[in-house]
LUMGU-410191 format. One record per residue (C-alpha): residue number from 0; residue in three letters; y, x, z. Coordinates in Angstrom, 2 decimals, decimal comma, m for minus. Example, Ala and Ser with C-alpha at 12.3 -4.5 7.8 and 13.67 -1.06 7.14 Angstrom:
<sites>
(site 0 "ALA" (m4,50 12,30 7,80)),
(site 1 "SER" (m1,06 13,67 7,14)),
</sites>
This chain:
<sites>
(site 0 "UNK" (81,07 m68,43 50,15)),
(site 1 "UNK" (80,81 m70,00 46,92)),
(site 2 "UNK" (79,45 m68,29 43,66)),
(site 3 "UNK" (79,74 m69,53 40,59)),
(site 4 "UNK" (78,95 m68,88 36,79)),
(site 5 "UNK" (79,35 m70,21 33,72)),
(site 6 "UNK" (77,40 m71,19 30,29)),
(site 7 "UNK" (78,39 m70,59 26,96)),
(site 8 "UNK" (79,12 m72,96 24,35)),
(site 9 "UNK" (79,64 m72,97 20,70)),
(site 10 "UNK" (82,50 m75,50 21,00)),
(site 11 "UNK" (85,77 m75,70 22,44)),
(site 12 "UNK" (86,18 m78,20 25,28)),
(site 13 "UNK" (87,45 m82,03 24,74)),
(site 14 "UNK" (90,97 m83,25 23,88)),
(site 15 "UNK" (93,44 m85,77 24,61)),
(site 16 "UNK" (94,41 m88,71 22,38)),
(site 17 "UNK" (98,08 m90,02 21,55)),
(site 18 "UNK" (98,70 m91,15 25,10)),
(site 19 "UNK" (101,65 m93,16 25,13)),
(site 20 "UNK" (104,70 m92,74 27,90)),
(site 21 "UNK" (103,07 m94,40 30,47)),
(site 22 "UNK" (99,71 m92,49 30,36)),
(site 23 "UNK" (97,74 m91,35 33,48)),
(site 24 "UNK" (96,19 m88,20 33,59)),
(site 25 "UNK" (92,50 m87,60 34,33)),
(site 26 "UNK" (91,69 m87,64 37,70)),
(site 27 "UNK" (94,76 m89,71 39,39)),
(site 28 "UNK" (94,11 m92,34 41,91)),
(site 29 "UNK" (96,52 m94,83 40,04)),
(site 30 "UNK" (93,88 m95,26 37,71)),
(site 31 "UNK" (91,97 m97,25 40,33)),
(site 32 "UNK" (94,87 m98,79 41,63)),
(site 33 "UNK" (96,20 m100,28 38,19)),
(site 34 "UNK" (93,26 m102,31 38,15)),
(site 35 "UNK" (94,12 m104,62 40,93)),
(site 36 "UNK" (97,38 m106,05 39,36)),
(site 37 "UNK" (96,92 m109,50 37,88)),
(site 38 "UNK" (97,85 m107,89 34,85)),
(site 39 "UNK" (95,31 m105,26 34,41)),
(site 40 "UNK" (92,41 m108,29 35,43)),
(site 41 "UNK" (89,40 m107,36 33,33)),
(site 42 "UNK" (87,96 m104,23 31,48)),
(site 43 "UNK" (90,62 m102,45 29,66)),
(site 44 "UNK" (88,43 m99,53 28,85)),
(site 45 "UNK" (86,43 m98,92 25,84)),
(site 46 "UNK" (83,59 m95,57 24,92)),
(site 47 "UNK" (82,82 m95,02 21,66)),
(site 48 "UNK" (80,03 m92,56 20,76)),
(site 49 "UNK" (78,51 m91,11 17,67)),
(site 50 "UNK" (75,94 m89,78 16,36)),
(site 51 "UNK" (74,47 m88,27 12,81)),
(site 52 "UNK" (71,15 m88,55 11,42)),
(site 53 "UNK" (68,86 m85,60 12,89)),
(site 54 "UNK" (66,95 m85,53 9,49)),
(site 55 "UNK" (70,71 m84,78 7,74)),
(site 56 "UNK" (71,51 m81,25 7,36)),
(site 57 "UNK" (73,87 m79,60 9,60)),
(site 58 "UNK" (76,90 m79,63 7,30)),
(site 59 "UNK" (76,59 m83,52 6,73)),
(site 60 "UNK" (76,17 m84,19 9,95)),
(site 61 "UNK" (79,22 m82,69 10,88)),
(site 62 "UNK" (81,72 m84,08 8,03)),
(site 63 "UNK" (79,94 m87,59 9,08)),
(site 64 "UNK" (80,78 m87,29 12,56)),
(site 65 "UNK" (84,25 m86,19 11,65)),
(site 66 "UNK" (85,27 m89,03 9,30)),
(site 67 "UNK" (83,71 m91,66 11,60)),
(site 68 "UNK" (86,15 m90,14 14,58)),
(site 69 "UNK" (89,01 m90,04 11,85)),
(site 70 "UNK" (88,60 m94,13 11,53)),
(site 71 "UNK" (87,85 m94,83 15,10)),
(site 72 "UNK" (90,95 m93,10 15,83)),
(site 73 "UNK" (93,01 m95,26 13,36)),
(site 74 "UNK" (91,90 m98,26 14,78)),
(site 75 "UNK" (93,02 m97,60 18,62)),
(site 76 "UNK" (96,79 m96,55 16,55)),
(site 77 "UNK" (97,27 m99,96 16,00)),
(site 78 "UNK" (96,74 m101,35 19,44)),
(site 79 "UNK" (98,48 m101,11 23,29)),
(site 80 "UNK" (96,95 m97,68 23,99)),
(site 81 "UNK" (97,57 m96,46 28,12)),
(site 82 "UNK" (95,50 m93,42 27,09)),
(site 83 "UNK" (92,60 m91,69 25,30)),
(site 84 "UNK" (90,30 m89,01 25,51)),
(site 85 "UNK" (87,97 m87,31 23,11)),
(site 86 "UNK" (84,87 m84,28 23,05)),
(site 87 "UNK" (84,88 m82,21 20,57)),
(site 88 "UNK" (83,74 m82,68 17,47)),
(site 89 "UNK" (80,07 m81,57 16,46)),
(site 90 "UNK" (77,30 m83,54 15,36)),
(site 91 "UNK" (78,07 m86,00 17,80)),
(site 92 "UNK" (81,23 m87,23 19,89)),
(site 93 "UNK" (82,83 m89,58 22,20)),
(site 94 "UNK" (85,52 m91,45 22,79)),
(site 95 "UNK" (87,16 m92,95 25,54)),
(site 96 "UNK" (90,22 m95,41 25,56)),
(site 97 "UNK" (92,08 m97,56 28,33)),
(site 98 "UNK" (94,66 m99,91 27,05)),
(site 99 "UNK" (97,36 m101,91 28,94)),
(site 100 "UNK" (95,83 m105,01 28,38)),
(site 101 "UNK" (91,80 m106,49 28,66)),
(site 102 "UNK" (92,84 m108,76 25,74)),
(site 103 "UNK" (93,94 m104,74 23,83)),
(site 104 "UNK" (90,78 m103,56 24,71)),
(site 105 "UNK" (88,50 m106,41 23,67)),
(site 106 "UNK" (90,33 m106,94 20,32)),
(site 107 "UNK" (89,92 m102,85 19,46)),
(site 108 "UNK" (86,26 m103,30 21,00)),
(site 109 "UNK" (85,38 m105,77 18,48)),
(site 110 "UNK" (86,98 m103,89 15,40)),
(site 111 "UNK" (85,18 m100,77 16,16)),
(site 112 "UNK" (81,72 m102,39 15,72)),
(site 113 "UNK" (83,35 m104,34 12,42)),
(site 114 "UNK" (83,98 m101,11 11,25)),
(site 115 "UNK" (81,14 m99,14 11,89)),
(site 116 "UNK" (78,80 m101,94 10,86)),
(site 117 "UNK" (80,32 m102,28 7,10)),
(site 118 "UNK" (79,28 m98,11 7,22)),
(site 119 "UNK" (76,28 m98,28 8,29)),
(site 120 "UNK" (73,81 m99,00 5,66)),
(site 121 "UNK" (70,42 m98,58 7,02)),
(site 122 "UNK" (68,53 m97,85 10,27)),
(site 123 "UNK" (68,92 m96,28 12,96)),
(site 124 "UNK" (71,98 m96,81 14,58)),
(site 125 "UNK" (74,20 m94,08 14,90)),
(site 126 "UNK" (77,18 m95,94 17,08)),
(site 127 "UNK" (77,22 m97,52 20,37)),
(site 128 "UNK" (80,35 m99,30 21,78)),
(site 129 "UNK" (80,95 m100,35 25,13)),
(site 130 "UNK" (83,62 m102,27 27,27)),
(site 131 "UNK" (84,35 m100,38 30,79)),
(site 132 "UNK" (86,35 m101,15 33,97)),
(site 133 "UNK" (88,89 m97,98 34,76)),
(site 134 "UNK" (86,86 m97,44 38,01)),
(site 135 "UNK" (83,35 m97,78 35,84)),
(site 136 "UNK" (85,13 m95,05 33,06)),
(site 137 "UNK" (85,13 m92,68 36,25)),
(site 138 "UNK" (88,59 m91,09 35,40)),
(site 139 "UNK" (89,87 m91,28 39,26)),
(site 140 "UNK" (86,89 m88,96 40,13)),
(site 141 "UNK" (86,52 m84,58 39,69)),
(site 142 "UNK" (84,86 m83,62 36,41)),
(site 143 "UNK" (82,13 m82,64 38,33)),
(site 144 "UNK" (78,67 m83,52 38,71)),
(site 145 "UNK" (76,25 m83,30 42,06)),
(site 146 "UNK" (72,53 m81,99 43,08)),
(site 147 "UNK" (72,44 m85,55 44,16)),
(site 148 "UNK" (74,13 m86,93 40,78)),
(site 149 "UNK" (71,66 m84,33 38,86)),
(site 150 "UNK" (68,64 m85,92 40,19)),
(site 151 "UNK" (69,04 m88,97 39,84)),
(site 152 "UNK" (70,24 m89,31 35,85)),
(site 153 "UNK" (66,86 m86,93 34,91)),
(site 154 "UNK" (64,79 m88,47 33,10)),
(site 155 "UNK" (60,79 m86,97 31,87)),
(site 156 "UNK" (60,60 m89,91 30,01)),
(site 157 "UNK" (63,64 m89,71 28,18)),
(site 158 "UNK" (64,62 m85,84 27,58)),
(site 159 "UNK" (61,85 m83,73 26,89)),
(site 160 "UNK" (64,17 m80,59 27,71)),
(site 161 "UNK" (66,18 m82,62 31,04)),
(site 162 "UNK" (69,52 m80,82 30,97)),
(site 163 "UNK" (69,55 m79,16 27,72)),
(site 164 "UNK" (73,18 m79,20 26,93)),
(site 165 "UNK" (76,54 m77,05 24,59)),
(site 166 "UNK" (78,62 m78,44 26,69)),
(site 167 "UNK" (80,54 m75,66 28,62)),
(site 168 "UNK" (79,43 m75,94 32,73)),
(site 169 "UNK" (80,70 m73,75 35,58)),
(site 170 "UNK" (77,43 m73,67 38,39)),
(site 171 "UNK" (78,60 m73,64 41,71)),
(site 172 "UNK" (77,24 m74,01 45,05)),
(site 173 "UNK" (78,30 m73,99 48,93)),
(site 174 "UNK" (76,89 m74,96 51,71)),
(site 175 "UNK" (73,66 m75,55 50,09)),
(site 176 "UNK" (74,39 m78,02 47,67)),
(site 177 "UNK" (74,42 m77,05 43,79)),
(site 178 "UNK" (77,23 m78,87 41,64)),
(site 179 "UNK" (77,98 m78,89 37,48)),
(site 180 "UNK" (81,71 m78,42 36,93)),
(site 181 "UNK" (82,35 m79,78 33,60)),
(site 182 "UNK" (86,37 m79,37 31,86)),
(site 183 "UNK" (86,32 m83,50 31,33)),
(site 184 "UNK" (85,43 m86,37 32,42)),
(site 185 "UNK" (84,94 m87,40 29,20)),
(site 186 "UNK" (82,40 m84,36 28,57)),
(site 187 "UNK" (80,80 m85,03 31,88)),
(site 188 "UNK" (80,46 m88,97 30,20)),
(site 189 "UNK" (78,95 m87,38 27,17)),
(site 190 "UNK" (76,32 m85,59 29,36)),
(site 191 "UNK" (75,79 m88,28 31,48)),
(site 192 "UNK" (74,93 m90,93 28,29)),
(site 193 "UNK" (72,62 m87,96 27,04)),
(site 194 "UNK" (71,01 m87,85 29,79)),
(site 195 "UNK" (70,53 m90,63 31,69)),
(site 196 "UNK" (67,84 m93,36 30,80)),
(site 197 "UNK" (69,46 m96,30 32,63)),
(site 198 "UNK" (72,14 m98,58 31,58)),
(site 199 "UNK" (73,43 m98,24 35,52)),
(site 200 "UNK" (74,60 m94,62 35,59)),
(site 201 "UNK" (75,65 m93,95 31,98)),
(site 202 "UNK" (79,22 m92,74 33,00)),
(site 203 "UNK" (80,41 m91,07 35,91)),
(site 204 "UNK" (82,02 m94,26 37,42)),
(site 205 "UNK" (78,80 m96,01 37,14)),
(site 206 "UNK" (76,74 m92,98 38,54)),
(site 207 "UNK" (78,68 m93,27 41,54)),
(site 208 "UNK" (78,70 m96,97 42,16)),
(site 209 "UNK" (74,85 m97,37 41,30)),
(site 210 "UNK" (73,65 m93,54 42,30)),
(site 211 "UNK" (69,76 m93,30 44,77)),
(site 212 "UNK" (70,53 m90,64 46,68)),
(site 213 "UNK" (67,72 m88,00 46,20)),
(site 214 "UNK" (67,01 m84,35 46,88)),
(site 215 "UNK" (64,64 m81,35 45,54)),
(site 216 "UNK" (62,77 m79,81 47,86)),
(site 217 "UNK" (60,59 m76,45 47,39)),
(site 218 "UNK" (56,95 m76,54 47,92)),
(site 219 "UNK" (54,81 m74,89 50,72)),
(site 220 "UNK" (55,54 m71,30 49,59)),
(site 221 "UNK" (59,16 m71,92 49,66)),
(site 222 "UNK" (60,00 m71,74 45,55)),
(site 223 "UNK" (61,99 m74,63 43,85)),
(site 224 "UNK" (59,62 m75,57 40,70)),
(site 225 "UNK" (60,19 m76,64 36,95)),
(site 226 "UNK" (57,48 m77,31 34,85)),
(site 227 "UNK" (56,90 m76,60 30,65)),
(site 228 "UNK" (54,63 m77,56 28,87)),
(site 229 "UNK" (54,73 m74,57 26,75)),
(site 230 "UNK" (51,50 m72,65 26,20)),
(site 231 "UNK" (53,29 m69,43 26,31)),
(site 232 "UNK" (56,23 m68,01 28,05)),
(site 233 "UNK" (57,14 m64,38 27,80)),
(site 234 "UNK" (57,45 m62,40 31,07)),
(site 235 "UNK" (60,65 m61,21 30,16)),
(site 236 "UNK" (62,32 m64,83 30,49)),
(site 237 "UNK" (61,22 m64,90 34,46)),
(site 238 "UNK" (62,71 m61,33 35,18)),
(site 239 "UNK" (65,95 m62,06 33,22)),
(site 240 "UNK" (66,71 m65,53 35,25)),
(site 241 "UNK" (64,60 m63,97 38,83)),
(site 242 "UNK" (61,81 m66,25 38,70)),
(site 243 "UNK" (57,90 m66,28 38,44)),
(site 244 "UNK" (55,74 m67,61 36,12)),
(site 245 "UNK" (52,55 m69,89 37,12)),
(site 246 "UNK" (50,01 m71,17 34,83)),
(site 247 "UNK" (49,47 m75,14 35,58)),
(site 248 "UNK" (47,53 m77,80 34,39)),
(site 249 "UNK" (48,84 m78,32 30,78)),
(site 250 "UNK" (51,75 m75,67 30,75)),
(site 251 "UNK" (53,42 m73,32 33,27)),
(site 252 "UNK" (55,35 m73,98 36,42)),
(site 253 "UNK" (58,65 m71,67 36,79)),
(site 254 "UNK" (59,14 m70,70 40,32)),
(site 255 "UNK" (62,50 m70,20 41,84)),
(site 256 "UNK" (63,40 m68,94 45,48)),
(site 257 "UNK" (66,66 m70,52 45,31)),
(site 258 "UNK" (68,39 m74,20 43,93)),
(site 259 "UNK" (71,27 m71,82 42,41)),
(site 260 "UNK" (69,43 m70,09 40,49)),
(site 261 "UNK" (67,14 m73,01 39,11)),
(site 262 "UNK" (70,08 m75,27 38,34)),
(site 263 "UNK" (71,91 m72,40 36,63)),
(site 264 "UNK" (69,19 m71,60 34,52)),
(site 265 "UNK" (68,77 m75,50 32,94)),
(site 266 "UNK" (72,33 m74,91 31,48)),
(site 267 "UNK" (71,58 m71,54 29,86)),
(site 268 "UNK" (70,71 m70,83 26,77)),
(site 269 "UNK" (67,25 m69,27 27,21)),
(site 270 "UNK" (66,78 m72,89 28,94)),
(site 271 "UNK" (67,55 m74,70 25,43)),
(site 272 "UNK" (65,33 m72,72 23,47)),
(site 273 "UNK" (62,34 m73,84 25,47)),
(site 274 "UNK" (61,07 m77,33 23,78)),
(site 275 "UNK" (59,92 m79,09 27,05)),
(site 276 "UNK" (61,57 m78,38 30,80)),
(site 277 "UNK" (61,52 m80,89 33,01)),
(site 278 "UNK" (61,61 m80,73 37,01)),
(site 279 "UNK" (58,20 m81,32 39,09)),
(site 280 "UNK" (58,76 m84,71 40,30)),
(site 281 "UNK" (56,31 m84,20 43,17)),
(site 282 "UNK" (59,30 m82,23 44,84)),
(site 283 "UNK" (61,80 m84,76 44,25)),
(site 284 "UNK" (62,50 m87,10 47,27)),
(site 285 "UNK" (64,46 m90,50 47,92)),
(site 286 "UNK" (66,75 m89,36 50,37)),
(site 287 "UNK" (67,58 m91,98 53,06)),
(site 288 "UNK" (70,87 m91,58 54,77)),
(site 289 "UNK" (69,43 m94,66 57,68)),
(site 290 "UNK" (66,01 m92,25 58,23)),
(site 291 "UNK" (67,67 m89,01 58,13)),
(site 292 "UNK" (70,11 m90,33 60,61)),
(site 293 "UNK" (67,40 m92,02 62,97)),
(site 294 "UNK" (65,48 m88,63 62,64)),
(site 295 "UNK" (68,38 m87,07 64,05)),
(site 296 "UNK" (68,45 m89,13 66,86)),
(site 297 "UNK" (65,02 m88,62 67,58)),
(site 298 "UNK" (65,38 m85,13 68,19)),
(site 299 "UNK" (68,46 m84,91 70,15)),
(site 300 "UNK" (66,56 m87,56 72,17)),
(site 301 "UNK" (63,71 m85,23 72,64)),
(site 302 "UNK" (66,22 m82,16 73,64)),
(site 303 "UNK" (68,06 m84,32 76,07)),
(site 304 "UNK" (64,87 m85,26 77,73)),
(site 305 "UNK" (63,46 m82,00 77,89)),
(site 306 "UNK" (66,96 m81,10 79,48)),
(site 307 "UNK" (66,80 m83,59 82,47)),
(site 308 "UNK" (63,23 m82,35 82,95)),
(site 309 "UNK" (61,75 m79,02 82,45)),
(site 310 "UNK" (58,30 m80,58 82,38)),
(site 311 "UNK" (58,83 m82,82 79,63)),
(site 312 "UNK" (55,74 m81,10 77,10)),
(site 313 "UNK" (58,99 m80,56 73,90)),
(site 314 "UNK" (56,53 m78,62 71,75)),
(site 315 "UNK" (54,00 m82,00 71,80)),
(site 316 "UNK" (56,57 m84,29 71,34)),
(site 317 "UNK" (57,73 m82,21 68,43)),
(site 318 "UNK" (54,41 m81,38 66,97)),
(site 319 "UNK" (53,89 m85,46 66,88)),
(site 320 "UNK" (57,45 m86,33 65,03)),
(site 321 "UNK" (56,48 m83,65 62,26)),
(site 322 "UNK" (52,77 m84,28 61,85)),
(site 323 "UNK" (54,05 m88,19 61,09)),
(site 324 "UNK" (56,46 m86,75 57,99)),
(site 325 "UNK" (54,10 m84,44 56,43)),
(site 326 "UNK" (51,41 m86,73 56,11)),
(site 327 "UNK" (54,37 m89,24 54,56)),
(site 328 "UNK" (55,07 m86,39 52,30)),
(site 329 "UNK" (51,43 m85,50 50,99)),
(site 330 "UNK" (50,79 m89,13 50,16)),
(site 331 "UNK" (54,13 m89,58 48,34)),
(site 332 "UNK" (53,00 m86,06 46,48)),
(site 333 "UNK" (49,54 m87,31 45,40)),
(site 334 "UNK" (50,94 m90,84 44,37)),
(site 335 "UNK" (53,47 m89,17 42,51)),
(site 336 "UNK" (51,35 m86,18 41,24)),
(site 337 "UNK" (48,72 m89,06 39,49)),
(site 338 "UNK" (51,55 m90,77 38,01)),
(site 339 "UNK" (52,79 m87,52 36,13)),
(site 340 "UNK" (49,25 m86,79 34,64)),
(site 341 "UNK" (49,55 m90,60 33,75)),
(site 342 "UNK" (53,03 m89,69 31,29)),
(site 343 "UNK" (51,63 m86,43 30,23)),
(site 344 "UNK" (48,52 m88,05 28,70)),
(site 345 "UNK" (50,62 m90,76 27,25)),
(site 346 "UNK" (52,52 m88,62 25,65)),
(site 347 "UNK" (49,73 m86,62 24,13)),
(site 348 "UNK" (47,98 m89,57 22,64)),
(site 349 "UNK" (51,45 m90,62 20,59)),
(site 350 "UNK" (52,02 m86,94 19,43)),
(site 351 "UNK" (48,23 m87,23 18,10)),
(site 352 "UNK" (48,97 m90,81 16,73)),
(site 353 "UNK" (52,38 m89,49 15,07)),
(site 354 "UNK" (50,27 m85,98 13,38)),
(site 355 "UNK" (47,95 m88,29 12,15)),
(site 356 "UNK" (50,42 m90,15 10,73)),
(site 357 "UNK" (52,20 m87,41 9,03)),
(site 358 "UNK" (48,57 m85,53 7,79)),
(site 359 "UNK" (47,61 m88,95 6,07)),
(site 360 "UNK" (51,54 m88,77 4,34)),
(site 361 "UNK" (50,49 m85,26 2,93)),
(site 362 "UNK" (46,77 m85,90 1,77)),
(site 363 "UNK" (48,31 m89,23 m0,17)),
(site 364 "UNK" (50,68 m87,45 m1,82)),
(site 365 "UNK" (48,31 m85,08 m3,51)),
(site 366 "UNK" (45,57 m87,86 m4,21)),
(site 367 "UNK" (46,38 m86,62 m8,37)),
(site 368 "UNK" (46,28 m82,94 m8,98)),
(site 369 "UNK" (47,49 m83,46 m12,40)),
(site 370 "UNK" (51,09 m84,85 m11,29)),
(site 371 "UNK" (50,92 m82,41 m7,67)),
(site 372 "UNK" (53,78 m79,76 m9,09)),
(site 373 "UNK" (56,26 m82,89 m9,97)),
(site 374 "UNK" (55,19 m84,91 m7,17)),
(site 375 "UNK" (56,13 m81,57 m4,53)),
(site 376 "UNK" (58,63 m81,23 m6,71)),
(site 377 "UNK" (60,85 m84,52 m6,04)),
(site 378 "UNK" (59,57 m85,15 m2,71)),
(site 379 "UNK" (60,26 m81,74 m0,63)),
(site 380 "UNK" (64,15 m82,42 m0,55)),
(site 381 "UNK" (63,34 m85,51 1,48)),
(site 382 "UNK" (60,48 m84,24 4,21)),
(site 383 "UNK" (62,30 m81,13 4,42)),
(site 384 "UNK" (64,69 m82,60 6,22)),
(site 385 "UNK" (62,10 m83,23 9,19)),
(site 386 "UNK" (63,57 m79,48 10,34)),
(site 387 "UNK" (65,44 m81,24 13,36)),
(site 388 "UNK" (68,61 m79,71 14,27)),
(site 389 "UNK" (69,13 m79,34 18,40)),
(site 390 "UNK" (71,65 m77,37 18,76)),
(site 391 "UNK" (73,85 m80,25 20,10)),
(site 392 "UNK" (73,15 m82,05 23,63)),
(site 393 "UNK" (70,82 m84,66 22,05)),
(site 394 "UNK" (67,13 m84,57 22,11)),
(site 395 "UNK" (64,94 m84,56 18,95)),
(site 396 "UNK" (64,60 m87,94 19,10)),
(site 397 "UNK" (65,49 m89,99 22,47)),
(site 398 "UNK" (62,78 m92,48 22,09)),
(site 399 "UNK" (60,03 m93,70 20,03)),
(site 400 "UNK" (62,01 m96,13 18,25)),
(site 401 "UNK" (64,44 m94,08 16,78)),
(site 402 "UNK" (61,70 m91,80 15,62)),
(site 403 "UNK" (59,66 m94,86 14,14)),
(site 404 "UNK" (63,44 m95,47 12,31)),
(site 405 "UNK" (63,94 m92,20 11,07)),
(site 406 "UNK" (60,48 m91,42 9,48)),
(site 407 "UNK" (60,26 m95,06 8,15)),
(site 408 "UNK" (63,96 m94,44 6,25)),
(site 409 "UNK" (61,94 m90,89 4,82)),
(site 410 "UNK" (59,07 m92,43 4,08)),
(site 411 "UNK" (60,12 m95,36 2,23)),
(site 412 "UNK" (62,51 m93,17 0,27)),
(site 413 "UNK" (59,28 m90,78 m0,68)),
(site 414 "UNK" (57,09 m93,89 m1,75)),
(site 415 "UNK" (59,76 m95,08 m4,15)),
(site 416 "UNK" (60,06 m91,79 m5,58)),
(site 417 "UNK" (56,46 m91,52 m6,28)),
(site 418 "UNK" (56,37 m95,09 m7,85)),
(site 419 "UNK" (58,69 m94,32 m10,19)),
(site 420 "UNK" (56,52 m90,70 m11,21)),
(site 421 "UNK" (53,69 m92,62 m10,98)),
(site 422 "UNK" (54,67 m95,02 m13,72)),
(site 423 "UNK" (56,14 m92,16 m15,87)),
(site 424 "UNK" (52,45 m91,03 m15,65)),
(site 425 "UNK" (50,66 m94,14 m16,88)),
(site 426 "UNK" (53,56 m93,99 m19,99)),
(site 427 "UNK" (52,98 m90,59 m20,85)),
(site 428 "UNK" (49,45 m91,50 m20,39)),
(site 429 "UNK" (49,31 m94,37 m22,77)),
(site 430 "UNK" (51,00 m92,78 m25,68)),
(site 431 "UNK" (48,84 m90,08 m25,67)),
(site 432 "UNK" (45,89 m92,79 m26,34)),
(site 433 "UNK" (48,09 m94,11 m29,12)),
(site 434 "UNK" (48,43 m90,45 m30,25)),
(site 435 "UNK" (44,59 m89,83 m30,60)),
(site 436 "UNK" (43,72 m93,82 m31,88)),
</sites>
């Protein structure tokens, strides 16, 4: 029997766009069929998304967002639209077209990024515009999102928090496998490009043309793990969401007797409070349909033989077989185990590098205790926009880069302010020497 529940979100879910008479709605198998007429020969399909500067308060952010959609929006107007799709708006959104022709689709492709260029002034980029296939846009499959799909768009390199998300999600599971039900495919596709690290599986088409099938497995007590890397977690978190708290090696591991209840709690909002959540890798495996299968065979084998002949020793036989995958399992576990203490020390050493960084900023800009109050004074509108806004699906910053980009547009902004104090200074200095000569 299934059970199910669902996540709240601060936003309503995602709307359609001025389809046109001969639109197809979401989900319909003539979406992968129109793609094999001579006519329909090429990618007709085009995602927009954007996003808004995380060091922009929350208010710009949004009206940004909104006018960008607004002009995006104009643009597909104009051009021979089979239908569109949009998320709701927030600090970021998407947008998904398919047009009647490749030639449509390429000509609206290339105005977008005219457009958005001509706005965008200075790093980083806060667009990205692709061209899709129907089948790669992933509009002929269920809004809906596997264990198997799950595991295999996570990312601890990419998203410090793995599924953080305000996207509204209905868990379900039956049978023993855990799904995410989203409203959309074009929220799932928002999720997916959140989450996902590789250019393969960034929409739901793609994640099931591309996908490694893999599977989470618990650990020799029997719980399903996440780890944090938080030095303190309150008790009260584990007995609201039924699970127990470890202490590990550089944060805590939470320990769940069920795949239900760990995928459920990822999507919650307790979940996206927590700064770092990712899944213990050691307990992910590759799962091979070929090896599963042969296993299979192995053991019906076995029975069949132990059938014809009572004195066939089953329990050796069967002893052997598993002895053979644990020890495959322990060395995949220690392999994979040194490789995780490998990423959490790398990423240690570049928070260090980036607080040094941003302690050397502060100690420069009160070098000259004369000029500290006007110095504070211009510069704390700019670094107090470090506060970092997370309230959408995005991470705090998805990668180095676009943290490099964003401090580098701050910093440069600061340095020019304190030029320009600097040689008010020297002005008001050298007048007063005229003053006393």
């Amino acid at each position: 029997m299934a059970s199910s529940i669902e996540t709240k979100a601060d936003y309503s879910t995602s709307s359609p766009l001025i389809p046109d008479k001969s639109s197809v709605p979401p989900g319909s198998s003539v979406l992968v069929l129109a793609t094999n007429s001579k006519k329909c020969q090429g990618r007709t399909c085009v995602s927009v998304n954007l996003k808004s500067s995380r060091l922009a308060f929350k208010l710009a952010r949004l009206k940004f967002v909104a006018e960008r959609m607004q002009q995006v929006e104009q643009l597909a107007c104009s051009q021979g639209l089979k239908f569109g799709h949009k998320s709701s708006p927030g600090v970021q959104a998407r947008l998904e077209y398919c047009f009647h022709l490749p030639a449509d689709a390429r000509q609206f492709h290339q105005s977008v990024i005219e457009k958005l260029k001509t706005l965008s002034h200075s790093p980083p980029k806060l667009y990205s515009c692709l061209l899709l296939s129907e089948p790669e846009l992933g509009y002929q499959h269920r809004p809906v999102l596997t264990e198997q799909d799950l595991l295999a768009i996570q990312s601890s390199d990419y998203c410090r928090n793995i599924f953080r998300t305000s996207r509204t999600i209905r868990v379900e599971e039956e049978e023993g496998t855990v799904a995410y039900h989203f409203m959309t495919v074009v929220d799932v596709n928002m999720f997916i490009f959140n989450k996902s690290s590789s250019a393969k599986t960034r929409t739901l088409g793609l994640l099931r043309m591309n996908i490694v099938p893999k599977k989470l497995v618990a650990d020799e007590e029997g719980y399903f793990r996440l780890f944090t890397r938080e030095p303190k977690i309150s008790p009260k978190l584990g007995k609201r969401h039924n699970f127990k708290i470890k202490p590990e090696f550089g944060g805590h591991l939470f320990l769940f007797s069920t795949k239900f209840g760990l995928f459920k709690f990822l999507v919650s909002e307790d979940a996206a409070e927590i700064d770092h959540l990712q899944f213990d890798e050691t307990k992910i495996e590759n799962y091979d349909v070929d090896t599963e299968q042969a296993r299979e065979k192995i053991d019906y084998s076995i029975k069949q033989e132990t059938y014809k002949d009572p004195f066939v020793k089953e329990k050796t036989l069967n002893m052997k077989l598993e002895d053979f995958f644990n020890l495959v399992r322990v060395v995949t576990a220690e392999n994979e185990e040194k490789g995780r203490v490998i990423k959490e020390m790398k990423k240690t050493i570049l928070e260090l590098e980036m607080k040094n960084k941003l302690m050397e900023l502060t100690i420069k800009q009160k070098v000259n205790t004369n000029r500290a109050e006007l110095c504070m004074d211009t510069t704390t509108d700019i670094l107090g926009k470090l506060v970092l806004d997370t309230t959408e699906d995005e991470e705090p910053f998805a990668t180095m880069s676009e943290f490099h980009d964003e401090v580098t547009t701050s910093v440069t902004s600061t340095a020019k302010n304190y030029n320009q104090i600097t040689t008010q200074w020297m002005m008001v200095d050298h007048l007063h020497l005229q003053e006393l000569n």
